[in-house]
C-alpha positions as CSV (number, residue, x, y, z in Angstrom):
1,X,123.3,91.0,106.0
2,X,120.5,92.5,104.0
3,X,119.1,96.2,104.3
4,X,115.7,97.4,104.2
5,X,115.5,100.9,102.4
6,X,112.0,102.2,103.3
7,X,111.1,104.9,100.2
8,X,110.7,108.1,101.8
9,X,106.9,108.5,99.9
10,X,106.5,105.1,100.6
11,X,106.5,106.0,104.3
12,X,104.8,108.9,104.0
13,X,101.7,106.6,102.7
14,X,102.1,104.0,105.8
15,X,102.3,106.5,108.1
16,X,99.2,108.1,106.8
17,X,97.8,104.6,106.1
18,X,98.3,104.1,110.4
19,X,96.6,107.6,111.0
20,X,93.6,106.6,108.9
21,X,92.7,102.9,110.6
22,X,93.9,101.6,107.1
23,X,96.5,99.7,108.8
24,X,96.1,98.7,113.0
25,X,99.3,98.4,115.4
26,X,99.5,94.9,114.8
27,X,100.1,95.2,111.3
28,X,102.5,97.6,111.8
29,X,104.4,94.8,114.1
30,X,104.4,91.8,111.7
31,X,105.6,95.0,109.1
32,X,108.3,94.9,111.3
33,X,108.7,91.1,111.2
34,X,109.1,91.1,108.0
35,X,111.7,93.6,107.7
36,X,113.9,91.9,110.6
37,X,113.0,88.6,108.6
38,X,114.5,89.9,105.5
39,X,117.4,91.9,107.0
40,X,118.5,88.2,108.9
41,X,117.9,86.1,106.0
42,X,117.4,87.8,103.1
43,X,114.9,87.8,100.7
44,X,114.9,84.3,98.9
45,X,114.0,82.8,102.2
46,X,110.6,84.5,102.3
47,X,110.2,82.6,99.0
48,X,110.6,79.5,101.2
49,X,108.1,80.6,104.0
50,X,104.5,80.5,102.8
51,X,103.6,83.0,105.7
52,X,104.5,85.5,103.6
53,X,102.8,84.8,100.4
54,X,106.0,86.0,98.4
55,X,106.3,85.9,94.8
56,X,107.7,87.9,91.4
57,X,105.7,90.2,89.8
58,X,105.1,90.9,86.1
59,X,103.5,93.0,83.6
60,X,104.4,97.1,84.6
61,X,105.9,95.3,88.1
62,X,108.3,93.0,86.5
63,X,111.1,93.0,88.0
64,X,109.8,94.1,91.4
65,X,108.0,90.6,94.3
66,X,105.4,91.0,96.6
67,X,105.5,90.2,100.3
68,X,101.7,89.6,102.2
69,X,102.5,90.7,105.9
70,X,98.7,91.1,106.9
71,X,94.9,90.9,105.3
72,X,95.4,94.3,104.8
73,X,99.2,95.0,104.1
74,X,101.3,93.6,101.1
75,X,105.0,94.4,100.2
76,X,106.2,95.2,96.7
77,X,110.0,95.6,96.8
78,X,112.9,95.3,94.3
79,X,116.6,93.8,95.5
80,X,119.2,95.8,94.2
81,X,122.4,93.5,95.5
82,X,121.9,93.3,98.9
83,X,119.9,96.1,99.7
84,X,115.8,95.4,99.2
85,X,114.2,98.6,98.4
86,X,110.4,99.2,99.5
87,X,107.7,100.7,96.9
88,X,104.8,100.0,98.2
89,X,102.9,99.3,101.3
């Protein structure tokens, strides 16, 4: 099983992303989705499922994918063995 480690700035930004309409409850929930997604069946399976729009980076992000999980909300993460770590929301 997979674990989703949440940056602690990272949060700070989505939770202050939430307070300022950037992001609604609903994105927040699919967020959620995503994370349960991943944590079931990791992260090359979001690859697989166009829903998610999810890709590899380059340039200053190589290294890192992206994840879509709303019109407003995209992912960028980094898998470190089996642990995806969150830099961006």
């Amino acid at each position: 099983m997979w674990k989703v480690n949440i940056k602690p700035q990272t949060e700070l930004e989505l939770k202050r992303s939430l307070k300022n309409g950037e992001f609604s409850s609903d994105d927040i929930k699919l967020l959620l989705i995503w994370i349960k997604f991943i944590e079931v069946f990791g992260p090359y399976e979001l690859e697989k499922d166009f829903k998610w729009d999810d890709h590899s980076l380059w340039g200053k992000w190589s290294g890192y994918r992206s994840s879509c999980f709303s019109g407003a909300g995209r992912i960028i993460y980094k898998i470190l063995d089996d642990e995806i770590i969150v830099m961006v929301v």
